[in-house]
C-alpha positions in Angstrom: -18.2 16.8 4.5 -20.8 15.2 7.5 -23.7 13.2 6.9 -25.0 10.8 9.8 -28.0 9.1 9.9 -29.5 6.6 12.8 -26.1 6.5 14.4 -26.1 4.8 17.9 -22.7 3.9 20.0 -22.3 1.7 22.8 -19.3 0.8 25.3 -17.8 -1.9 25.9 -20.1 -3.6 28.5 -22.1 -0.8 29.0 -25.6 -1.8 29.0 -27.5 1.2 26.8 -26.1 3.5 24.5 -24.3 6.4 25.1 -24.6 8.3 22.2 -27.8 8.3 19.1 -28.0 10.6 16.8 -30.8 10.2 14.0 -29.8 12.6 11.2 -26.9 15.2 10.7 -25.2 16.9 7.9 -22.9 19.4 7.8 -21.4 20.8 4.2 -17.7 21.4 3.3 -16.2 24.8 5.3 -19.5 25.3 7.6 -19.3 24.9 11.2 -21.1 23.3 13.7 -21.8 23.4 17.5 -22.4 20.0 19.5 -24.2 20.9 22.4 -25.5 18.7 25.8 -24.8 18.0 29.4 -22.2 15.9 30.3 -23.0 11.9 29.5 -24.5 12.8 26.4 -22.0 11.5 24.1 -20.5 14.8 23.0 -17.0 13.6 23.2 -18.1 10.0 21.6 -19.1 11.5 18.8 -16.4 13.8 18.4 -14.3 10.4 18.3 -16.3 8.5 16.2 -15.8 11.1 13.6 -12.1 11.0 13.8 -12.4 7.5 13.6 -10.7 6.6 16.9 -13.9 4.7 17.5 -15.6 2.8 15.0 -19.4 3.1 14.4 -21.8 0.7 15.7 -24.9 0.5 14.3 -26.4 3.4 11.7 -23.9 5.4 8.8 -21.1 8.3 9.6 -19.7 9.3 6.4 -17.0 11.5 6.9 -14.8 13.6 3.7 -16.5 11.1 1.1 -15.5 7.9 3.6 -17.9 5.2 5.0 -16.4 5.5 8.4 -17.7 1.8 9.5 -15.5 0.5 6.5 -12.1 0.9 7.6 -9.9 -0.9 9.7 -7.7 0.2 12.2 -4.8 1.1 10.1 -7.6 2.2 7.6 -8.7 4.8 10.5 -5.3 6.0 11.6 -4.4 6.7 7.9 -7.4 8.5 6.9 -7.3 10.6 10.3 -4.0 11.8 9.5 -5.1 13.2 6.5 -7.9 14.4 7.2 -9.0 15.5 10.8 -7.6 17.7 13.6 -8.1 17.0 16.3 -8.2 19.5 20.0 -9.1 17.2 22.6 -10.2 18.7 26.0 -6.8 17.5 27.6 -4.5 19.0 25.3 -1.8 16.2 26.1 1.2 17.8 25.2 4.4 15.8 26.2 6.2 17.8 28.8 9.8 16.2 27.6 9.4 17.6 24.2 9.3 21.5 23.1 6.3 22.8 21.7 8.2 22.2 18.2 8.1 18.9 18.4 4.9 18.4 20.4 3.6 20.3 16.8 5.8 17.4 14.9 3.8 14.8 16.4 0.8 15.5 14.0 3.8 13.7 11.4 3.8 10.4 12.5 0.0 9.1 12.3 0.1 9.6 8.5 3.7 8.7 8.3 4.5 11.4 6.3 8.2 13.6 6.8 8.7 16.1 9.8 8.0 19.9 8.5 9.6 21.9 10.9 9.0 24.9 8.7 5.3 24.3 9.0 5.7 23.9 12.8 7.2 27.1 12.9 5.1 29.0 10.6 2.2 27.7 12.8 3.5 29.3 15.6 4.1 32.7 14.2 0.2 32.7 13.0 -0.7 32.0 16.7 1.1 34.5 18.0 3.9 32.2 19.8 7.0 31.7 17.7 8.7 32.8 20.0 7.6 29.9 22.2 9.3 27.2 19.9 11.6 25.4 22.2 9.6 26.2 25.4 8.4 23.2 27.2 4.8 22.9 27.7 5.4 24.0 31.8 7.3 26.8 30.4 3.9 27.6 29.1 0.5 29.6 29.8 -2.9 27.6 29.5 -3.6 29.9 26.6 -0.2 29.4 25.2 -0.5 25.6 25.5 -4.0 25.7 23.8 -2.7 27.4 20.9 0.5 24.7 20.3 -2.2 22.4 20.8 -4.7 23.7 18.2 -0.7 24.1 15.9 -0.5 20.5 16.2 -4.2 20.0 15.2 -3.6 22.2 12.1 -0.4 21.0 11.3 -1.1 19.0 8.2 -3.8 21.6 7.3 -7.2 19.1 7.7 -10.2 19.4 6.0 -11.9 18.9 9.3 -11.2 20.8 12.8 -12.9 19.2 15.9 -12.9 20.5 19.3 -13.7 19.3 22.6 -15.0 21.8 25.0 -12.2 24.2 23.9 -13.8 27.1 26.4 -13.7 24.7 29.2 -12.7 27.0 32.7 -12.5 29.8 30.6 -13.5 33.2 31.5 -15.2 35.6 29.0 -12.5 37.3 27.3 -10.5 34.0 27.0 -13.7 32.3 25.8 -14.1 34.7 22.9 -10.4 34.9 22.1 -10.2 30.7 21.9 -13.1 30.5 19.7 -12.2 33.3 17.5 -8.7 31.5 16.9 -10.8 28.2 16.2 -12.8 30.2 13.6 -9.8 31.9 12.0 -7.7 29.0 11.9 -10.4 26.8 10.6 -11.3 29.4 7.4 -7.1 30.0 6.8 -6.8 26.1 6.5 -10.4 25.7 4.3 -11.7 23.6 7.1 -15.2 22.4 8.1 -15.1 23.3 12.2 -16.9 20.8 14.6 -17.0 22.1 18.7 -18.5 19.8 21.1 -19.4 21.8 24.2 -21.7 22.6 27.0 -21.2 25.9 27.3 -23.6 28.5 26.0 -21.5 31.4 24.8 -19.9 29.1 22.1 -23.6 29.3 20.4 -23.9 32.9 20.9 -20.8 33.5 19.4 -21.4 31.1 16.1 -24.9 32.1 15.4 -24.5 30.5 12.0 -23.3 27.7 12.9 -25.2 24.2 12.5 -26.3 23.1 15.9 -26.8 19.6 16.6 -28.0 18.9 20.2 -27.6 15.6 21.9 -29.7 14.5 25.1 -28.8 11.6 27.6 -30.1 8.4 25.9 -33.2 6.9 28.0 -31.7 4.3 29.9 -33.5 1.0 29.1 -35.8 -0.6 31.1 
C-alpha cells in the first residue's frame, strides 16, 4: 500500500528541508501512527501521500503508483480514487448542509453525486439525522464525523488523518480514534494518523509507528 524510501521535501524558498524520511512501508489494511513535534513535517507528509504535493527528491509509492510520476491532473484523479483525506481543519462549507459538504468528495474524481451513499454514511456515524444541518448547526464531534463521511465517501483504500484528537479530552479522544479504526476496517482501508499526541499510540499498539524529528537545519 506505502513504501518510501530516502524521501526529503522542501518549500518553496525555504532554505532546508522540512520533512526526510529514509525508509517506510506500510502493507494493505495495516495502520500506522506518524508521530513528532510540531515542524517536523507530519502534515507534509500526510500531503505528499495524497499527492497534493509532489515529491522532491527519494520514491513514495502509494496503491501501486510512483507518486513523483504524475501530473497535476494525474494527482487529483488518482486522489479521488484512492485517498481520504481528514485534515486537521475539517473545512466544511458553512453554506452547504452536511449532505452536500459529504457530495463534495464527487467532484475531484468527477464521478456522479451518491446521495444514497451520503446518507448511508451518516446513519453509520451516528448522525443521519443531521443531513440538512449546516455545519454551525453542528457539534465539533458532529462536524468531525461529516468530515471523516466525506473522507469515506468514495470508500478509499487509504484513510489519512491529521491530528484527529487535536483539543480533545480523553473520552472524545478514544471515541474519534475508535471511529477512525472502525471506519477504516468497514471500508478495507489502510489507516495513516499524523499526530503529536501520545494516547493515539497507546490506543493502536499494533499499529506501524514511523517517527519524524525536526530536520538539522544546515549550517
Amino acid at each position: 500500500m506505502l513504501q518510501i524510501h530516502a524521501l526529503s521535501y522542501r518549500y518553496p524558498g525555504a532554505r532546508d528541508a522540512q520533512l526526510e524520511v529514509r525508509d517506510f512501508s506500510l502493507e494493505s489494511g495495516r495502520h500506522a501512527v506518524l508521530l513528532g513535534p510540531s515542524g517536523s513535517g507530519k502534515s507534509t507528509l500526510l500531503h505528499l501521500i495524497a499527492a497534493i504535493l509532489k515529491p522532491q527528491q527519494g520514491r513514495l509509492i502509494a496503491a501501486g503508483t510512483d507518486l513523483a510520476a504524475l501530473g497535476p491532473r494525474e494527482a487529483d484523479a488518482w486522489r479521488g480514487a484512492n485517498v481520504g483525506f481528514l485534515p486537521q481543519k475539517m473545512a466544511l462549507v458553512p453554506s452547504l448542509s452536511a449532505r452536500e459538504n459529504i457530495l463534495l468528495a464527487a467532484y475531484a474524481p468527477g464521478k456522479s453525486q451518491d446521495r444514497a451513499r451520503a446518507d448511508a454514511l451518516l446513519d453509520a456515524l451516528g448522525i443521519g439525522d443531521k443531513a440538512s444541518a449546516r455545519p454551525q448547526q453542528l457539534s465539533q464531534g458532529q462536524q468531525q464525523r461529516v468530515a471523516l463521511a466525506r473522507a469515506l465517501y468514495h470508500r478509499p483504500g487509504l484513510l489519512l488523518a491529521d491530528e484527529p484528537t487535536a483539543n480533545l479530552d480523553d473520552r472524545a479522544c478514544a471515541l474519534a480514534i475508535e471511529l477512525l479504526v472502525t471506519q477504516a476496517a468497514q471500508a478495507g482501508a489502510s489507516l495513516v494518523i499524523a499526530t503529536h499526541d501520545a494516547r493515539v499510540l497507546a490506543a493502536l499498539p499494533e499499529a506501524q509507528v514511523l517517527r519524524l524529528s525536526v530536520p538539522e537545519a544546515s549550517a
